[in-house]
C-alpha positions as CSV (number, residue, x, y, z in Angstrom):
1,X,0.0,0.0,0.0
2,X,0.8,3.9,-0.9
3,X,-0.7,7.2,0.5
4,X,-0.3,10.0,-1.6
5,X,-1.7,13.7,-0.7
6,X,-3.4,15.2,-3.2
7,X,-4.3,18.6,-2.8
8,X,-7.0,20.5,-4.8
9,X,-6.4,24.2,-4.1
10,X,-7.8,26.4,-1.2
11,X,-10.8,28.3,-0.5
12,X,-12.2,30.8,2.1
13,X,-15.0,30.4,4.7
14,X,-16.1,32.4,7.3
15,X,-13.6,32.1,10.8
16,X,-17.0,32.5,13.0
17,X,-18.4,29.5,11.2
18,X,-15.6,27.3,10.9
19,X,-14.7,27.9,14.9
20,X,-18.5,28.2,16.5
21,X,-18.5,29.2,19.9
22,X,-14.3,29.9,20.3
23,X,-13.8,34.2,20.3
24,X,-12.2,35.7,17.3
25,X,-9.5,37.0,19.6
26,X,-8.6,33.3,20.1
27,X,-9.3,31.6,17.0
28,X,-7.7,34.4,14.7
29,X,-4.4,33.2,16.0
30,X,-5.0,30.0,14.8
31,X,-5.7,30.7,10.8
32,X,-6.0,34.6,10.8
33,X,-8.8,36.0,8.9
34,X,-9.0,38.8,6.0
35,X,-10.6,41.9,6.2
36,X,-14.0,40.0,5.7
37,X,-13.7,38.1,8.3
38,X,-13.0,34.4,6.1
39,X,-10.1,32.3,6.2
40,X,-7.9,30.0,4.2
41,X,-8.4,26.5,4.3
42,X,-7.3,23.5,1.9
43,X,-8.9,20.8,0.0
44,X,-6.8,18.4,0.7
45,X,-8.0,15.1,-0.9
46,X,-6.4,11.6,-0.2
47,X,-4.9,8.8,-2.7
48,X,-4.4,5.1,-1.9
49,X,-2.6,3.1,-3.9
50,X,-3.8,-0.7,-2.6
51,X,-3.0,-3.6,-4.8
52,X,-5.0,-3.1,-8.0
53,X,-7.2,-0.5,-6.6
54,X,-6.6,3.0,-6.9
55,X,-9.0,5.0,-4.1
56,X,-9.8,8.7,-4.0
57,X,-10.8,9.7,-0.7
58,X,-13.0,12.8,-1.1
59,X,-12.2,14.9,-4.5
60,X,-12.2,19.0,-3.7
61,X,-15.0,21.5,-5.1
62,X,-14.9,20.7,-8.7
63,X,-14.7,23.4,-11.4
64,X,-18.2,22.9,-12.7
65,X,-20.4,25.4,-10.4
66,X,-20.8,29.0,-11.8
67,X,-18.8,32.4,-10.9
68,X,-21.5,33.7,-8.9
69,X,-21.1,30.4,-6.5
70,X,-17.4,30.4,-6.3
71,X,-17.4,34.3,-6.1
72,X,-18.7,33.0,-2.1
73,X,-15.7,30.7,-1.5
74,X,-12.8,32.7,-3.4
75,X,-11.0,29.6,-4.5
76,X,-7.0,30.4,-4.6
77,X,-3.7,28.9,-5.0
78,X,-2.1,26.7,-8.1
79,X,-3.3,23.4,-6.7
80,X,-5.5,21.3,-9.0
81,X,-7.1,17.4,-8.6
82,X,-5.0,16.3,-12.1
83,X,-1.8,18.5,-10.8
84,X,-1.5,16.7,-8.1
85,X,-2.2,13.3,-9.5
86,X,0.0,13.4,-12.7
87,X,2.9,14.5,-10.0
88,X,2.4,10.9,-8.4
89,X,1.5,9.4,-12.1
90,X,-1.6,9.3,-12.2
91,X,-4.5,9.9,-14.3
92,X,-8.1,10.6,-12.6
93,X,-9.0,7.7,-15.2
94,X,-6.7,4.9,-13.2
95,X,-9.0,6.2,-10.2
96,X,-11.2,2.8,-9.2
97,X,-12.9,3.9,-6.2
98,X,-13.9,7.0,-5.5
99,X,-14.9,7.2,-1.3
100,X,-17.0,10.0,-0.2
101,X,-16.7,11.3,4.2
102,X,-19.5,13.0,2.9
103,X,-21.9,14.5,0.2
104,X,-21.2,18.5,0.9
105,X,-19.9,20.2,-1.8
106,X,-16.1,20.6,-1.1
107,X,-15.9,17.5,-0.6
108,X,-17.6,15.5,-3.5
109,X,-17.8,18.5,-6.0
110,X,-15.4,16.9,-8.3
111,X,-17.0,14.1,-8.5
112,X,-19.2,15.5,-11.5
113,X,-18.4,17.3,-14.7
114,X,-20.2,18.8,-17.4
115,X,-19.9,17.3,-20.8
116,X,-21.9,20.1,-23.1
117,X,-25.3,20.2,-21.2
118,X,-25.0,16.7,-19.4
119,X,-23.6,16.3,-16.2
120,X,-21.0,12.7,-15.9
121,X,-19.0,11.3,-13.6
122,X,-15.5,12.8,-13.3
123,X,-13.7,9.2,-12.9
124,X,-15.4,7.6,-15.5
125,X,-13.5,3.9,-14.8
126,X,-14.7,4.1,-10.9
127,X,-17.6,3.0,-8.0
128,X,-18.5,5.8,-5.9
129,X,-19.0,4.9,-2.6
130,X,-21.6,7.0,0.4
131,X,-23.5,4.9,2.5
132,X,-27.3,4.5,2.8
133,X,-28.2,6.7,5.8
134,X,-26.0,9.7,4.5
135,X,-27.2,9.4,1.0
136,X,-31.0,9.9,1.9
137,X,-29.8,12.6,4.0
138,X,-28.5,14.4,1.4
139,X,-31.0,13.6,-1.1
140,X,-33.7,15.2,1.3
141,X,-31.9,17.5,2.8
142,X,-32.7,19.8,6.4
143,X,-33.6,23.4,5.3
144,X,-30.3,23.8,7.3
145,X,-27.7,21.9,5.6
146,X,-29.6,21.3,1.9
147,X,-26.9,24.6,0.8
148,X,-24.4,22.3,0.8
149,X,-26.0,19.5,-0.9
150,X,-26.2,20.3,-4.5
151,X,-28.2,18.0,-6.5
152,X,-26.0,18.2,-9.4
153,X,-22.9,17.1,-7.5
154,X,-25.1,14.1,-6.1
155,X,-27.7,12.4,-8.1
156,X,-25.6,12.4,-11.4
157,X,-23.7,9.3,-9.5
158,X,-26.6,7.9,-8.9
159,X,-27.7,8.1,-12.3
160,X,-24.6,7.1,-13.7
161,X,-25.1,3.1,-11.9
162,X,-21.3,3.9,-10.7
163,X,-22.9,4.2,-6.8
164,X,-22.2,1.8,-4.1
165,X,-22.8,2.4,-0.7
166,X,-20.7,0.9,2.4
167,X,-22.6,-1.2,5.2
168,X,-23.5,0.4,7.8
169,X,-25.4,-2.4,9.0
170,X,-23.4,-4.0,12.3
171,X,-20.9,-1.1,12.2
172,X,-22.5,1.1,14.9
173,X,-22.0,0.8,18.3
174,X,-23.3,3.6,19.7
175,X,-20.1,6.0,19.9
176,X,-17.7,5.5,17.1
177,X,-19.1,2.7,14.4
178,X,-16.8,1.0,12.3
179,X,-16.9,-1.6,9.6
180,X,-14.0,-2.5,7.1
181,X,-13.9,-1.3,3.6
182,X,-10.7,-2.9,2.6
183,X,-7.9,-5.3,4.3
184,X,-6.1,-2.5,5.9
185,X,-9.0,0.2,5.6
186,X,-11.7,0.7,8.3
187,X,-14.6,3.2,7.9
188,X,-15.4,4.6,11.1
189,X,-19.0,6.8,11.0
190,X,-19.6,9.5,13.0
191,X,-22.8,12.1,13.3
192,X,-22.1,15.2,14.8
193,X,-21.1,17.2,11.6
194,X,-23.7,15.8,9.4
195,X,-25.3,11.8,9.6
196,X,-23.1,9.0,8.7
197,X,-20.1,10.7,7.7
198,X,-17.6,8.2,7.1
199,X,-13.7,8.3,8.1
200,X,-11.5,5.7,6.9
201,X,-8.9,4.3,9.4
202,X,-5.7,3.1,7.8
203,X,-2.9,0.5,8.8
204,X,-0.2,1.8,7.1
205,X,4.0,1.0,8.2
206,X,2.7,-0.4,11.3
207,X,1.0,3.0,11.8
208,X,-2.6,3.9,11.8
209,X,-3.7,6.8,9.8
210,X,-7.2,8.4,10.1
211,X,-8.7,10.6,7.4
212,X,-10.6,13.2,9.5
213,X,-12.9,14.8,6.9
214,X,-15.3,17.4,9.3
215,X,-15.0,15.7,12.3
216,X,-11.1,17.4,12.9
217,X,-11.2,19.8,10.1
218,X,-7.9,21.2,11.3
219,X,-5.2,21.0,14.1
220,X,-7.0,23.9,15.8
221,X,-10.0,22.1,16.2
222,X,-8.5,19.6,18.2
223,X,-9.4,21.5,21.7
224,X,-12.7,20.0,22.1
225,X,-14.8,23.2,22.8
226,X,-13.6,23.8,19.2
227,X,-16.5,22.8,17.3
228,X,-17.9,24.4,14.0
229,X,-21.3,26.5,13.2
230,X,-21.7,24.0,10.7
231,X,-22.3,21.2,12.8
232,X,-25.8,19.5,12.7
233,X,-25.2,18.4,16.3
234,X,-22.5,20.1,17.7
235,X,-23.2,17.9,21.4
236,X,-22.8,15.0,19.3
237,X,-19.4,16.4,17.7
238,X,-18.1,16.9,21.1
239,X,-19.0,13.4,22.4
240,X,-17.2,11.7,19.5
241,X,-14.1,13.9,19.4
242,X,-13.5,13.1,22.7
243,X,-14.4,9.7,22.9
244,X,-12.0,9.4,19.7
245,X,-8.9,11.8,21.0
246,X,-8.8,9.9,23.8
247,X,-8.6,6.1,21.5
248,X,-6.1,8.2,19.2
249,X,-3.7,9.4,21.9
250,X,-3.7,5.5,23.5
251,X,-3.0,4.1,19.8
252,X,-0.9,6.7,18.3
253,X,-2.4,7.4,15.3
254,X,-1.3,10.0,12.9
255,X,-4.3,12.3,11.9
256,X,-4.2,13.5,8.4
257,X,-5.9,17.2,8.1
258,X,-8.6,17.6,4.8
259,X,-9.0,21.6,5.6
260,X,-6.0,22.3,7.3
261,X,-4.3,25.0,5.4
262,X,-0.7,24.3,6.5
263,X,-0.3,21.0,8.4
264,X,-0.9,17.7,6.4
265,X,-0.6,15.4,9.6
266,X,-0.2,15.6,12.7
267,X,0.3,13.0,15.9
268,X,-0.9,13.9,19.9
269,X,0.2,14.7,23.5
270,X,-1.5,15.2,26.5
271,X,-0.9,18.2,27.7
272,X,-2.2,20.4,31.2
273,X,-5.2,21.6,29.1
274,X,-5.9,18.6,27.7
275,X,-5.2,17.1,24.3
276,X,-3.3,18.8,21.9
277,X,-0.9,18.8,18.6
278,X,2.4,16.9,19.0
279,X,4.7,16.6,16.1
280,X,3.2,18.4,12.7
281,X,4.8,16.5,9.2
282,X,4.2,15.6,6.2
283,X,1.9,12.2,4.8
284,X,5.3,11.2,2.9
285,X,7.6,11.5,5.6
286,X,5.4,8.8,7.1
Protein backbone atom coordinates (compact mmCIF):
# COMPACT_ATOMS: atom_id res chain seq x y z
CA UNK A 1 0.00 0.00 0.00
CA UNK A 2 0.75 3.95 -0.88
CA UNK A 3 -0.69 7.17 0.55
CA UNK A 4 -0.29 10.02 -1.63
CA UNK A 5 -1.73 13.68 -0.73
CA UNK A 6 -3.42 15.24 -3.17
CA UNK A 7 -4.30 18.59 -2.80
CA UNK A 8 -7.02 20.53 -4.76
CA UNK A 9 -6.44 24.19 -4.07
CA UNK A 10 -7.85 26.43 -1.24
CA UNK A 11 -10.84 28.30 -0.55
CA UNK A 12 -12.21 30.75 2.07
CA UNK A 13 -15.02 30.36 4.71
CA UNK A 14 -16.06 32.38 7.27
CA UNK A 15 -13.58 32.13 10.82
CA UNK A 16 -16.99 32.49 13.03
CA UNK A 17 -18.39 29.50 11.24
CA UNK A 18 -15.59 27.30 10.89
CA UNK A 19 -14.73 27.92 14.93
CA UNK A 20 -18.46 28.22 16.53
CA UNK A 21 -18.50 29.23 19.86
CA UNK A 22 -14.31 29.90 20.33
CA UNK A 23 -13.78 34.17 20.30
CA UNK A 24 -12.17 35.75 17.30
CA UNK A 25 -9.53 36.98 19.62
CA UNK A 26 -8.62 33.29 20.07
CA UNK A 27 -9.27 31.56 16.96
CA UNK A 28 -7.74 34.41 14.69
CA UNK A 29 -4.36 33.24 16.00
CA UNK A 30 -4.99 30.00 14.83
CA UNK A 31 -5.70 30.65 10.80
CA UNK A 32 -5.95 34.63 10.84
CA UNK A 33 -8.82 35.99 8.85
CA UNK A 34 -8.98 38.79 5.97
CA UNK A 35 -10.56 41.89 6.20
CA UNK A 36 -14.01 39.96 5.70
CA UNK A 37 -13.73 38.07 8.29
CA UNK A 38 -12.98 34.42 6.08
CA UNK A 39 -10.12 32.27 6.24
CA UNK A 40 -7.93 29.99 4.24
CA UNK A 41 -8.39 26.47 4.26
CA UNK A 42 -7.26 23.54 1.94
CA UNK A 43 -8.92 20.80 0.02
CA UNK A 44 -6.78 18.42 0.68
CA UNK A 45 -8.04 15.10 -0.86
CA UNK A 46 -6.37 11.55 -0.22
CA UNK A 47 -4.95 8.80 -2.70
CA UNK A 48 -4.36 5.07 -1.89
CA UNK A 49 -2.64 3.13 -3.90
CA UNK A 50 -3.77 -0.65 -2.58
CA UNK A 51 -3.03 -3.59 -4.79
CA UNK A 52 -5.02 -3.07 -8.03
CA UNK A 53 -7.19 -0.53 -6.56
CA UNK A 54 -6.60 3.04 -6.90
CA UNK A 55 -8.97 5.01 -4.06
CA UNK A 56 -9.79 8.67 -4.03
CA UNK A 57 -10.84 9.69 -0.73
CA UNK A 58 -12.99 12.81 -1.07
CA UNK A 59 -12.16 14.94 -4.53
CA UNK A 60 -12.20 19.05 -3.66
CA UNK A 61 -15.02 21.49 -5.09
CA UNK A 62 -14.92 20.68 -8.73
CA UNK A 63 -14.70 23.38 -11.36
CA UNK A 64 -18.19 22.94 -12.74
CA UNK A 65 -20.43 25.37 -10.35
CA UNK A 66 -20.81 29.00 -11.79
CA UNK A 67 -18.82 32.37 -10.90
CA UNK A 68 -21.55 33.66 -8.90
CA UNK A 69 -21.08 30.44 -6.48
CA UNK A 70 -17.43 30.43 -6.30
CA UNK A 71 -17.35 34.35 -6.12
CA UNK A 72 -18.72 32.97 -2.06
CA UNK A 73 -15.75 30.72 -1.47
CA UNK A 74 -12.80 32.67 -3.41
CA UNK A 75 -11.05 29.57 -4.48
CA UNK A 76 -6.99 30.42 -4.62
CA UNK A 77 -3.69 28.87 -5.03
CA UNK A 78 -2.10 26.70 -8.05
CA UNK A 79 -3.31 23.44 -6.66
CA UNK A 80 -5.52 21.30 -9.00
CA UNK A 81 -7.06 17.39 -8.61
CA UNK A 82 -5.05 16.33 -12.12
CA UNK A 83 -1.81 18.45 -10.79
CA UNK A 84 -1.53 16.71 -8.06
CA UNK A 85 -2.25 13.29 -9.49
CA UNK A 86 0.03 13.38 -12.71
CA UNK A 87 2.89 14.45 -9.99
CA UNK A 88 2.40 10.94 -8.39
CA UNK A 89 1.47 9.35 -12.14
CA UNK A 90 -1.56 9.33 -12.23
CA UNK A 91 -4.45 9.89 -14.30
CA UNK A 92 -8.10 10.61 -12.57
CA UNK A 93 -8.98 7.67 -15.20
CA UNK A 94 -6.68 4.88 -13.19
CA UNK A 95 -9.03 6.18 -10.25
CA UNK A 96 -11.22 2.79 -9.21
CA UNK A 97 -12.87 3.91 -6.25
CA UNK A 98 -13.89 7.03 -5.48
CA UNK A 99 -14.91 7.16 -1.31
CA UNK A 100 -16.97 10.00 -0.25
CA UNK A 101 -16.73 11.28 4.17
CA UNK A 102 -19.53 12.97 2.91
CA UNK A 103 -21.92 14.48 0.15
CA UNK A 104 -21.16 18.49 0.92
CA UNK A 105 -19.87 20.20 -1.77
CA UNK A 106 -16.14 20.60 -1.14
CA UNK A 107 -15.90 17.50 -0.57
CA UNK A 108 -17.63 15.46 -3.52
CA UNK A 109 -17.83 18.48 -5.97
CA UNK A 110 -15.40 16.91 -8.34
CA UNK A 111 -17.01 14.06 -8.54
CA UNK A 112 -19.25 15.51 -11.48
CA UNK A 113 -18.37 17.29 -14.70
CA UNK A 114 -20.20 18.80 -17.44
CA UNK A 115 -19.90 17.28 -20.84
CA UNK A 116 -21.93 20.10 -23.06
CA UNK A 117 -25.31 20.16 -21.23
CA UNK A 118 -25.01 16.65 -19.39
CA UNK A 119 -23.58 16.25 -16.24
CA UNK A 120 -20.99 12.71 -15.94
CA UNK A 121 -19.04 11.26 -13.60
CA UNK A 122 -15.50 12.83 -13.27
CA UNK A 123 -13.71 9.20 -12.89
CA UNK A 124 -15.39 7.61 -15.54
CA UNK A 125 -13.55 3.85 -14.78
CA UNK A 126 -14.73 4.11 -10.92
CA UNK A 127 -17.58 3.05 -8.00
CA UNK A 128 -18.54 5.81 -5.87
CA UNK A 129 -19.02 4.94 -2.61
CA UNK A 130 -21.61 6.99 0.36
CA UNK A 131 -23.53 4.89 2.46
CA UNK A 132 -27.31 4.50 2.80
CA UNK A 133 -28.18 6.72 5.78
CA UNK A 134 -25.98 9.73 4.46
CA UNK A 135 -27.20 9.41 0.96
CA UNK A 136 -30.97 9.88 1.90
CA UNK A 137 -29.80 12.61 3.97
CA UNK A 138 -28.53 14.37 1.37
CA UNK A 139 -31.02 13.65 -1.08
CA UNK A 140 -33.67 15.24 1.34
CA UNK A 141 -31.89 17.52 2.77
CA UNK A 142 -32.68 19.75 6.42
CA UNK A 143 -33.57 23.39 5.35
CA UNK A 144 -30.33 23.83 7.26
CA UNK A 145 -27.66 21.93 5.62
CA UNK A 146 -29.55 21.34 1.88
CA UNK A 147 -26.95 24.56 0.78
CA UNK A 148 -24.38 22.25 0.78
CA UNK A 149 -26.01 19.53 -0.95
CA UNK A 150 -26.21 20.26 -4.53
CA UNK A 151 -28.16 18.04 -6.52
CA UNK A 152 -26.01 18.24 -9.36
CA UNK A 153 -22.88 17.10 -7.53
CA UNK A 154 -25.14 14.06 -6.15
CA UNK A 155 -27.73 12.41 -8.13
CA UNK A 156 -25.55 12.37 -11.45
CA UNK A 157 -23.69 9.31 -9.50
CA UNK A 158 -26.60 7.90 -8.88
CA UNK A 159 -27.73 8.11 -12.30
CA UNK A 160 -24.55 7.05 -13.68
CA UNK A 161 -25.07 3.08 -11.90
CA UNK A 162 -21.30 3.95 -10.66
CA UNK A 163 -22.85 4.18 -6.75
CA UNK A 164 -22.20 1.85 -4.06
CA UNK A 165 -22.81 2.35 -0.73
CA UNK A 166 -20.72 0.88 2.36
CA UNK A 167 -22.58 -1.23 5.22
CA UNK A 168 -23.50 0.36 7.82
CA UNK A 169 -25.35 -2.36 9.02
CA UNK A 170 -23.41 -3.96 12.26
CA UNK A 171 -20.86 -1.06 12.22
CA UNK A 172 -22.53 1.07 14.90
CA UNK A 173 -21.98 0.80 18.33
CA UNK A 174 -23.25 3.64 19.66
CA UNK A 175 -20.07 6.02 19.92
CA UNK A 176 -17.65 5.51 17.08
CA UNK A 177 -19.15 2.69 14.37
CA UNK A 178 -16.79 1.00 12.25
CA UNK A 179 -16.93 -1.58 9.60
CA UNK A 180 -13.98 -2.45 7.13
CA UNK A 181 -13.90 -1.29 3.59
CA UNK A 182 -10.73 -2.86 2.58
CA UNK A 183 -7.91 -5.30 4.28
CA UNK A 184 -6.12 -2.51 5.89
CA UNK A 185 -8.98 0.21 5.57
CA UNK A 186 -11.65 0.67 8.31
CA UNK A 187 -14.58 3.17 7.93
CA UNK A 188 -15.43 4.60 11.06
CA UNK A 189 -18.96 6.76 11.04
CA UNK A 190 -19.60 9.50 12.99
CA UNK A 191 -22.77 12.08 13.33
CA UNK A 192 -22.13 15.16 14.84
CA UNK A 193 -21.05 17.21 11.63
CA UNK A 194 -23.69 15.81 9.43
CA UNK A 195 -25.25 11.79 9.60
CA UNK A 196 -23.10 8.98 8.66
CA UNK A 197 -20.14 10.72 7.72
CA UNK A 198 -17.59 8.17 7.12
CA UNK A 199 -13.72 8.31 8.09
CA UNK A 200 -11.45 5.74 6.88
CA UNK A 201 -8.90 4.30 9.39
CA UNK A 202 -5.70 3.12 7.81
CA UNK A 203 -2.89 0.49 8.82
CA UNK A 204 -0.20 1.82 7.07
CA UNK A 205 3.98 0.98 8.16
CA UNK A 206 2.67 -0.38 11.29
CA UNK A 207 0.98 3.01 11.79
CA UNK A 208 -2.62 3.93 11.80
CA UNK A 209 -3.70 6.81 9.84
CA UNK A 210 -7.19 8.36 10.12
CA UNK A 211 -8.67 10.65 7.39
CA UNK A 212 -10.56 13.25 9.48
CA UNK A 213 -12.90 14.77 6.91
CA UNK A 214 -15.29 17.41 9.29
CA UNK A 215 -15.01 15.70 12.32
CA UNK A 216 -11.05 17.40 12.94
CA UNK A 217 -11.21 19.82 10.13
CA UNK A 218 -7.87 21.23 11.35
CA UNK A 219 -5.18 21.02 14.11
CA UNK A 220 -7.01 23.87 15.80
CA UNK A 221 -9.97 22.09 16.19
CA UNK A 222 -8.51 19.63 18.18
CA UNK A 223 -9.36 21.49 21.67
CA UNK A 224 -12.73 19.99 22.09
CA UNK A 225 -14.83 23.16 22.83
CA UNK A 226 -13.61 23.75 19.16
CA UNK A 227 -16.53 22.75 17.27
CA UNK A 228 -17.86 24.43 14.01
CA UNK A 229 -21.29 26.45 13.23
CA UNK A 230 -21.72 23.95 10.66
CA UNK A 231 -22.34 21.15 12.78
CA UNK A 232 -25.83 19.55 12.69
CA UNK A 233 -25.25 18.39 16.26
CA UNK A 234 -22.50 20.15 17.70
CA UNK A 235 -23.22 17.92 21.42
CA UNK A 236 -22.83 14.98 19.30
CA UNK A 237 -19.41 16.42 17.67
CA UNK A 238 -18.06 16.89 21.10
CA UNK A 239 -18.97 13.38 22.39
CA UNK A 240 -17.20 11.68 19.52
CA UNK A 241 -14.12 13.94 19.36
CA UNK A 242 -13.48 13.06 22.73
CA UNK A 243 -14.37 9.68 22.86
CA UNK A 244 -12.02 9.42 19.74
CA UNK A 245 -8.86 11.81 20.99
CA UNK A 246 -8.83 9.87 23.83
CA UNK A 247 -8.57 6.09 21.48
CA UNK A 248 -6.14 8.21 19.16
CA UNK A 249 -3.67 9.42 21.91
CA UNK A 250 -3.72 5.49 23.52
CA UNK A 251 -2.96 4.15 19.83
CA UNK A 252 -0.88 6.66 18.34
CA UNK A 253 -2.36 7.45 15.32
CA UNK A 254 -1.29 10.02 12.92
CA UNK A 255 -4.30 12.29 11.92
CA UNK A 256 -4.23 13.54 8.40
CA UNK A 257 -5.87 17.18 8.09
CA UNK A 258 -8.59 17.64 4.84
CA UNK A 259 -8.96 21.61 5.61
CA UNK A 260 -5.99 22.26 7.29
CA UNK A 261 -4.27 25.00 5.41
CA UNK A 262 -0.73 24.27 6.55
CA UNK A 263 -0.30 20.96 8.45
CA UNK A 264 -0.87 17.72 6.37
CA UNK A 265 -0.57 15.43 9.55
CA UNK A 266 -0.24 15.58 12.74
CA UNK A 267 0.34 13.02 15.94
CA UNK A 268 -0.93 13.89 19.87
CA UNK A 269 0.22 14.74 23.55
CA UNK A 270 -1.53 15.22 26.49
CA UNK A 271 -0.87 18.23 27.68
CA UNK A 272 -2.21 20.39 31.17
CA UNK A 273 -5.21 21.63 29.12
CA UNK A 274 -5.88 18.59 27.68
CA UNK A 275 -5.17 17.08 24.34
CA UNK A 276 -3.31 18.78 21.89
CA UNK A 277 -0.95 18.76 18.64
CA UNK A 278 2.45 16.91 18.99
CA UNK A 279 4.69 16.62 16.08
CA UNK A 280 3.22 18.44 12.67
CA UNK A 281 4.82 16.46 9.23
CA UNK A 282 4.20 15.64 6.16
CA UNK A 283 1.87 12.19 4.83
CA UNK A 284 5.35 11.18 2.93
CA UNK A 285 7.60 11.50 5.63
CA UNK A 286 5.43 8.75 7.07
Amino acid sequence: MKLYSINTGYFKLDGGAMFGVVPKTIWNKINPADDNNLCSWALRCLLIEDGNRLILVDNGNGDKQDAKFFSHYHLHGDDTLDKSLMKYGFHRDDITDVFLTHLHFDHCGGSIKREGDKLVPAFKNATFWSNKEHWNWAVYPNDREKASFLKENILPIEESGQLKFVDVAGGIDGKLGKTNFATDIAVRFVNGHTESMMLPQINYKDKTIVYMADLLPSQGHIPVPYVMAYDMFPLTTLNEKKSFLKEAIEGDYILFFEHDPVYECCNLQQTERGIRPGDFFKLEEV
